[in-house]
MMTF fields as JSON, N, C-alpha, C and O atoms, coordinates in Angstrom:
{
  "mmtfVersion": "1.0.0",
  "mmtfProducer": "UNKNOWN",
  "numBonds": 247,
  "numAtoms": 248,
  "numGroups": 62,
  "numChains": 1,
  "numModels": 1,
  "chainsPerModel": [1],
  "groupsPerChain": [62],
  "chainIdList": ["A"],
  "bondAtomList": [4, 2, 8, 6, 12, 10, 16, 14, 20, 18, 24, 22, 28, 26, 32, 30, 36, 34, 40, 38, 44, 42, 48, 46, 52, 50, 56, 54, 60, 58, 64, 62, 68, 66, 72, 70, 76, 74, 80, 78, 84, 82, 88, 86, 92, 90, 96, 94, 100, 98, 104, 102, 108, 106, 112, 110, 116, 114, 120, 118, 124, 122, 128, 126, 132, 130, 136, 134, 140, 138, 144, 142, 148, 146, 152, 150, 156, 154, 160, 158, 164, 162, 168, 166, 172, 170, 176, 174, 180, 178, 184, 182, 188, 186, 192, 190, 196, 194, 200, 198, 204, 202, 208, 206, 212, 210, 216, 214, 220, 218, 224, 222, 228, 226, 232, 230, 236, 234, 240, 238, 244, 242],
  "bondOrderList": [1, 1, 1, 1, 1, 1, 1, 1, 1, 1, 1, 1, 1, 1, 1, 1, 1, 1, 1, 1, 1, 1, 1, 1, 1, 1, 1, 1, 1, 1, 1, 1, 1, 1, 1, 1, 1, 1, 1, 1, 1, 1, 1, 1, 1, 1, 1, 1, 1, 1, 1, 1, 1, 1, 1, 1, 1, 1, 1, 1, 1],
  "groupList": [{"groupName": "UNK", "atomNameList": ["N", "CA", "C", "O"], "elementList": ["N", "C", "C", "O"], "formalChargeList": [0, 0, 0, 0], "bondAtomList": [1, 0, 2, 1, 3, 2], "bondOrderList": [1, 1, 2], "singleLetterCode": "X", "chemCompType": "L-PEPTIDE LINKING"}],
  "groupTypeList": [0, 0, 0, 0, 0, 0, 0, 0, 0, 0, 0, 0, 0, 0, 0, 0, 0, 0, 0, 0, 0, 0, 0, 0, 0, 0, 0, 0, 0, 0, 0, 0, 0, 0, 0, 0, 0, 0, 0, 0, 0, 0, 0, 0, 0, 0, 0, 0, 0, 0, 0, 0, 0, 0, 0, 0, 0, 0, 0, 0, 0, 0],
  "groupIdList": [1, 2, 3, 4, 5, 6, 7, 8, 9, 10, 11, 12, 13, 14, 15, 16, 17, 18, 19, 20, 21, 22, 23, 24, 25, 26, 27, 28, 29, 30, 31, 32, 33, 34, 35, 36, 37, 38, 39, 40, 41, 42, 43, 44, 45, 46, 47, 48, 49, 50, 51, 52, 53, 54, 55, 56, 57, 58, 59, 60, 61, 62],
  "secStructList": [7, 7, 7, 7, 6, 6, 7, 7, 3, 3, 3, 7, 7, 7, 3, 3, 1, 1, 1, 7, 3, 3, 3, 3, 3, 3, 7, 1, 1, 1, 7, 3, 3, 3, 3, 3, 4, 4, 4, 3, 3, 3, 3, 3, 1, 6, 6, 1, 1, 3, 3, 3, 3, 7, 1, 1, 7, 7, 7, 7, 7, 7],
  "xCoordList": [0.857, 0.0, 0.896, 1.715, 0.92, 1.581, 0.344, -0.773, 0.598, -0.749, 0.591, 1.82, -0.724, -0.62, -0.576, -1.009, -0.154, 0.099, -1.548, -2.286, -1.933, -2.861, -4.384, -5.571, -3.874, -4.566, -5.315, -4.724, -6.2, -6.927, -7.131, -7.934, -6.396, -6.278, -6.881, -7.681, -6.722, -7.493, -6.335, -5.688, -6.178, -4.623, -5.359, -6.352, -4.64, -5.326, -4.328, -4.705, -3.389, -2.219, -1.135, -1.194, 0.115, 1.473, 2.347, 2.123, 3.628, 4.334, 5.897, 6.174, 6.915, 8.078, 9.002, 8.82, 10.012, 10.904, 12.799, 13.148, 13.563, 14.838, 14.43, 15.235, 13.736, 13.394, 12.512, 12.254, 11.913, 11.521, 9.66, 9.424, 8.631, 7.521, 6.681, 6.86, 6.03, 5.631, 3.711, 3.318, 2.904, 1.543, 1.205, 1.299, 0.687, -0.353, -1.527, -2.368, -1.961, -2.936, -3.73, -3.089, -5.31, -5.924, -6.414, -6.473, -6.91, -7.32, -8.53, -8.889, -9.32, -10.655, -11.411, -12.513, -10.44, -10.117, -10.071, -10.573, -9.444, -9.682, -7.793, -7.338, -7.06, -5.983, -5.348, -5.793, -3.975, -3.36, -2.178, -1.783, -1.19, 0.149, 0.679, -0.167, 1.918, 2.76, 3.537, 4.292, 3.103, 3.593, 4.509, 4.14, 5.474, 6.598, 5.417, 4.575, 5.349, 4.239, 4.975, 4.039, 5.692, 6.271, 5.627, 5.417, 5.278, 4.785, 3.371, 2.692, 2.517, 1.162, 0.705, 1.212, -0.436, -0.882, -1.656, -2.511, -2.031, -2.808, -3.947, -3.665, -4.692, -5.233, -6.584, -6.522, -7.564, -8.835, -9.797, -10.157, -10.267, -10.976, -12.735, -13.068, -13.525, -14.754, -15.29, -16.404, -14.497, -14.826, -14.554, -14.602, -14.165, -13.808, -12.122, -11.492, -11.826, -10.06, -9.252, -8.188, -10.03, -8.781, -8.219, -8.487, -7.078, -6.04, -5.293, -5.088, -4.813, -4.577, -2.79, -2.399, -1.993, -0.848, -0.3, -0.891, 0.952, 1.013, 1.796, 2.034, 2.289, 3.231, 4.387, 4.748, 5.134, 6.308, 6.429, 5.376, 7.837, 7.423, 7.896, 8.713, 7.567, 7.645, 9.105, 9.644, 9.664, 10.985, 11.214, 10.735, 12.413, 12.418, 12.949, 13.678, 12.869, 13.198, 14.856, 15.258, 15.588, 17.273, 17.526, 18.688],
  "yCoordList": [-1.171, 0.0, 1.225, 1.23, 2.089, 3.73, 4.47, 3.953, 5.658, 6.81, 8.089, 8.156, 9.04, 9.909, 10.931, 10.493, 11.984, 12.925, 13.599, 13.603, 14.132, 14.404, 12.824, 13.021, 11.653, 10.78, 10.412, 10.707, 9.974, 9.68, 8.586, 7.825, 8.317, 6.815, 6.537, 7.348, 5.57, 4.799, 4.231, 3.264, 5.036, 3.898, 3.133, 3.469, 1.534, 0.643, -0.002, -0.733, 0.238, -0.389, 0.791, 1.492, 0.644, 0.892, -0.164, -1.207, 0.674, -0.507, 0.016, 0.726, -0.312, 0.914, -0.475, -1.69, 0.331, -0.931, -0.107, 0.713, -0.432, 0.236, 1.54, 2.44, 1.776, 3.393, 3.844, 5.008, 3.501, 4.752, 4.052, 2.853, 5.073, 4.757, 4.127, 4.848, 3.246, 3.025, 2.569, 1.77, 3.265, 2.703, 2.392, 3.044, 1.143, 0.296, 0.738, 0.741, 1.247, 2.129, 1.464, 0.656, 1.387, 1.367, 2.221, 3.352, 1.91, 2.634, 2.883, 2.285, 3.561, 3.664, 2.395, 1.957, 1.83, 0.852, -0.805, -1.853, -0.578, -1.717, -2.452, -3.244, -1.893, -2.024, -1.661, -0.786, -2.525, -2.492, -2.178, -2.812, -0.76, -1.051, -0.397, 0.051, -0.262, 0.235, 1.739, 1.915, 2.617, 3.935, 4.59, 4.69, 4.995, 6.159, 6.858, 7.541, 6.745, 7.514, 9.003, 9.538, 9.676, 11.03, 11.621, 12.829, 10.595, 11.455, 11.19, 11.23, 10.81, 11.028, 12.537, 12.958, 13.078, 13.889, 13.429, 12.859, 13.267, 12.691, 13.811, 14.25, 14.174, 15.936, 14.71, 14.366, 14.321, 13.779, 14.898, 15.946, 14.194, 15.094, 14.366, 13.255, 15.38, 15.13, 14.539, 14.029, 14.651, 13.95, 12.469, 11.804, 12.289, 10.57, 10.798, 11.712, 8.994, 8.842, 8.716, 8.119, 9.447, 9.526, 10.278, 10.988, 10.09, 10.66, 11.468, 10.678, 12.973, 12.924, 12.854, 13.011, 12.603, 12.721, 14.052, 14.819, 14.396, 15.816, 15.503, 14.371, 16.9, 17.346, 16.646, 15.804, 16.83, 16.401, 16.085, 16.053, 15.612, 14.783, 15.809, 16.57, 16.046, 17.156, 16.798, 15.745, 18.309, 17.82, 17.99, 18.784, 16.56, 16.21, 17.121, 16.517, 18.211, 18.922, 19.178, 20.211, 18.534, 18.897, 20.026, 20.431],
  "zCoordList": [0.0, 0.0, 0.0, 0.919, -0.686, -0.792, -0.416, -0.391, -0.137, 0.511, -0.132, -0.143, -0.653, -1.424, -0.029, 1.037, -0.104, 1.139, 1.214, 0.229, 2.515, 3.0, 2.861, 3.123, 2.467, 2.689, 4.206, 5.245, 4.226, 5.168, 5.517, 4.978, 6.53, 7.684, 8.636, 9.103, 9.087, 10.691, 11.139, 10.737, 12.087, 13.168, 13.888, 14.534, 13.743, 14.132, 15.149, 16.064, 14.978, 16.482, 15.863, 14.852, 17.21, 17.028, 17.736, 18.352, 17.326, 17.78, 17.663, 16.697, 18.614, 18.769, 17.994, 18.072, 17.262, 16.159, 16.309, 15.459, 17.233, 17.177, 17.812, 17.571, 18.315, 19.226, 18.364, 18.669, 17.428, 16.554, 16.618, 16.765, 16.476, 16.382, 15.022, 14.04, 14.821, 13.931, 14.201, 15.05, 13.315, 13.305, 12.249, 11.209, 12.444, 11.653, 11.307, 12.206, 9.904, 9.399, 8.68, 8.008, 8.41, 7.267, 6.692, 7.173, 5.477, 3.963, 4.284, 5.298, 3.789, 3.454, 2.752, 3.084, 1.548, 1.186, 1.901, 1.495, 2.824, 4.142, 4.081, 4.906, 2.906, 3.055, 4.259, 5.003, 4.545, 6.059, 5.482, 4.504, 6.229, 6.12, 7.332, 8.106, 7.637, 8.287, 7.794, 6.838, 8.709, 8.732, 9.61, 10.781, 9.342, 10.339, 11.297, 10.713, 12.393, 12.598, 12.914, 13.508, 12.904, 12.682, 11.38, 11.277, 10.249, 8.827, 9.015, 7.989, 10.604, 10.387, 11.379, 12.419, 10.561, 11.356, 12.101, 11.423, 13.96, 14.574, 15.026, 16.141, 14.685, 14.948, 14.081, 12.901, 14.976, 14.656, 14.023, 14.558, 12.179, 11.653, 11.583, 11.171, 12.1, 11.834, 13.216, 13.335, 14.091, 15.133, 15.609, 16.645, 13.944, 14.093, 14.775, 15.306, 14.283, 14.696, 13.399, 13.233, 12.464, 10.825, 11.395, 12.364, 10.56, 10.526, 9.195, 8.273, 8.884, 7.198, 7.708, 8.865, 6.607, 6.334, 6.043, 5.283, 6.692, 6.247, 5.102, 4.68, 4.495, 3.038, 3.346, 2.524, 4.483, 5.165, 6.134, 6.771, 6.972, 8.266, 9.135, 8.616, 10.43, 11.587, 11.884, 12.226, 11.582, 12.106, 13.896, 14.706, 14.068, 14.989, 15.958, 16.746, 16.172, 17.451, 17.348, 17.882, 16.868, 16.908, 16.451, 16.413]
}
């Protein structure tokens, strides 16, 4: 599965891999993949728990 930027997800688990965060997303579609979760925006739209993708990933604070 690839997701086009500002796509719209459902985090369905996470899971930490070498320090770094990763969530398990589906599609609208019902497709499952694995995402950096740093390149998701978590800011709930519509009231639901989607999620969109931003342009770029938040840089890390350094």
């Amino acid at each position: 599965m690839s997701l086009a930027n500002g796509s719209k997800v459902r985090r369905i688990g996470e899971r930490l891999h070498a320090g770094k965060r990763w969530a398990l997303v589906s599609s609208d579609e019902g497709d499952l993949g694995w995402v950096f979760a740093a390149f998701l925006d978590c800011v709930p739209v519509d009231g639901d728990q989607l999620k969109s993708a931003p342009m770029r990933p938040r840089p890390s604070g350094n």
